[in-house]
N, C-alpha and C positions, 0 to 999 in steps of 0.2 A: 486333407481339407485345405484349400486354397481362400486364401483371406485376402478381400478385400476391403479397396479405402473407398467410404461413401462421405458425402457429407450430413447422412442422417445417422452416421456413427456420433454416441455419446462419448464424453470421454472414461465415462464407467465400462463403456465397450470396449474401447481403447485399452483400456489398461487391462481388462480382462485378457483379451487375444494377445496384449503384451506378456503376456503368463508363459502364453507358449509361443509366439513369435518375438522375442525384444523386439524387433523392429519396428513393429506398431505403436510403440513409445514415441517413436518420433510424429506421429501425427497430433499426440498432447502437446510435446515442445513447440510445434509447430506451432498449434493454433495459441499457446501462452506464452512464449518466451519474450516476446517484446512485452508481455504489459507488467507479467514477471521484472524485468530486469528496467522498464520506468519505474515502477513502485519503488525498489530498491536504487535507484538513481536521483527519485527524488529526496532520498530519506537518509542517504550515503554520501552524497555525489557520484559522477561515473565513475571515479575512479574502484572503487571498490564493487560498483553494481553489476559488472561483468561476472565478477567472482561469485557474490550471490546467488545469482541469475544463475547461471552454472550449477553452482552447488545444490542448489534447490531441487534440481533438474536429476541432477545426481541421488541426490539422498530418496526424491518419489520413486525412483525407476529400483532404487534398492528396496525400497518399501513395496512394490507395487503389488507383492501379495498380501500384503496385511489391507489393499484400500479397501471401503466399504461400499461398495456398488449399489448401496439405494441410493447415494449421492453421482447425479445421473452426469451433472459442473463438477469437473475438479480444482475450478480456480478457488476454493476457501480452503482445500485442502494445502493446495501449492503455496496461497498465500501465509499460509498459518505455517507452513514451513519457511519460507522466507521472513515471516516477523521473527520465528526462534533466531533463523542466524543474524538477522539484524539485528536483536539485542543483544546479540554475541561484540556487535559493533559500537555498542551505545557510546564510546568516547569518542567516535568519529563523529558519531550523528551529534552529539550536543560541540564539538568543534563544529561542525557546519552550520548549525544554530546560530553560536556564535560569531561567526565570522559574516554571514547574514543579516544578525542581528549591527553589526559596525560597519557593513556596506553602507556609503553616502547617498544619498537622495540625486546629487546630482546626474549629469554628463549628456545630456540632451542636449542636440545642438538643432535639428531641421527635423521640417516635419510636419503636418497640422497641428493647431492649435490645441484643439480639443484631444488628440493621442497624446500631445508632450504632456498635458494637464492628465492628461487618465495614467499616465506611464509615472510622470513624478507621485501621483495620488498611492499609485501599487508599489510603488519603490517606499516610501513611508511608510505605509503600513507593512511593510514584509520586514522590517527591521523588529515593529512592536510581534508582528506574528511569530518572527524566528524564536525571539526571547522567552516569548509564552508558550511556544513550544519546548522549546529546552528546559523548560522552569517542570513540566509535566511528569508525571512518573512515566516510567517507560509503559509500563500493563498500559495507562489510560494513554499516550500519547500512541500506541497502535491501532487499539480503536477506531480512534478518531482518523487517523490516518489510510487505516485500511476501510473508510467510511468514505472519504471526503478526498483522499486519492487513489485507491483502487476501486473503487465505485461498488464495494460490498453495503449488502445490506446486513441488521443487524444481525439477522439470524445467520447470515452465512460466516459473519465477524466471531458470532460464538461459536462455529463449527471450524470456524480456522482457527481458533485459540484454545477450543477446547475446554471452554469456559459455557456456563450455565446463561441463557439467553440475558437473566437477569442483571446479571452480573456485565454484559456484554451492556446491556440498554444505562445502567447506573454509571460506565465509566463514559460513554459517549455523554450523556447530560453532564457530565462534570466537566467535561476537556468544553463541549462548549459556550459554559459557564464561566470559564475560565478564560476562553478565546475572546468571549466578549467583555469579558473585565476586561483584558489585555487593550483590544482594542476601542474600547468605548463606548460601545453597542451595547451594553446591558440595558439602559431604557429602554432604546428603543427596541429591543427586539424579545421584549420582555413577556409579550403576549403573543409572541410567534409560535410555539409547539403547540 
């Protein structure tokens, strides 16, 4: 049987014919490994997110006969493996927090008016954000982050964690309960959900 690559292959299909070709592995890497390896670049720095990314990549392709083919997306899968090795990392990710958190507002020199004002505005608040993120427990600061930087939904947050929807929905209200404490937005965004 001769297997080919379509663009109407799932990545459930993918990993299936990876069963008995590996090589069709490389069309998941493909279509995941940059968003793979920003998740983990924003959450690490690059320096470690290479590795990550990597390993991630690794440990699915050794996993690939236990995936569960009704899950047609394997980005919650992939993801939910990369949150485990990133809380493998957790002292790097709260040094980076930190050292975010004590980066200066300044260094703007040209430019429009209006970008230097939007640019000092995000530099401020990403010092209060880093802190409130580092303050988070790790369970609820992946949520939120594989919410609001990997662009999962919750359901797919609780299929990459492994965790019961509900449980998935109570730690995202909390982190950003907590994000708006941090940054001052609890009035106003108090009738937002």
């Amino acid at each position: 049987m001769t297997l080919t690559r379509t663009q109407a292959d799932t990545d459930a299909d993918l990993i299936e014919q990876a069963k008995r070709a590996p090589e069709r592995f490389t069309a998941v890497f493909d279509r995941h490994y940059r968003h793979i390896y920003a998740y983990a670049a924003r959450r690490l720095g690059p320096d470690l997110a290479e590795d990550v990314a990597s390993e991630t990549f690794l440990i699915a392709f050794d996993r690939r006969n236990r995936y569960d083919r009704s899950h047609a997306d394997a980005r919650p899968w992939l993801f939910g493996i990369a949150s485990n090795l990133i809380a493998r990392h957790a002292r790097a990710e709260t040094r980076r927090y930190q050292a975010l958190a004590r980066t200066p507002a300044a260094n703007v020199v040209d430019g429009d008016a209006d970008a230097i004002a939007g640019r000092l505005d995000a530099r401020a608040v990403r010092g209060r954000l880093a802190a409130a993120l580092e303050e988070l427990s790790e369970p609820v600061r992946s949520v939120l982050l594989l919410v609001a930087w990997a662009g999962l939904s919750q359901a797919e947050v609780a299929t990459a964690l492994r965790i019961p929807p509900g449980t998935a929905r109570s730690r995202l209200h909390k982190a950003r309960q907590e994000m708006r404490r941090a940054l001052g937005t609890a009035d106003r965004l108090e009738g937002d959900e």
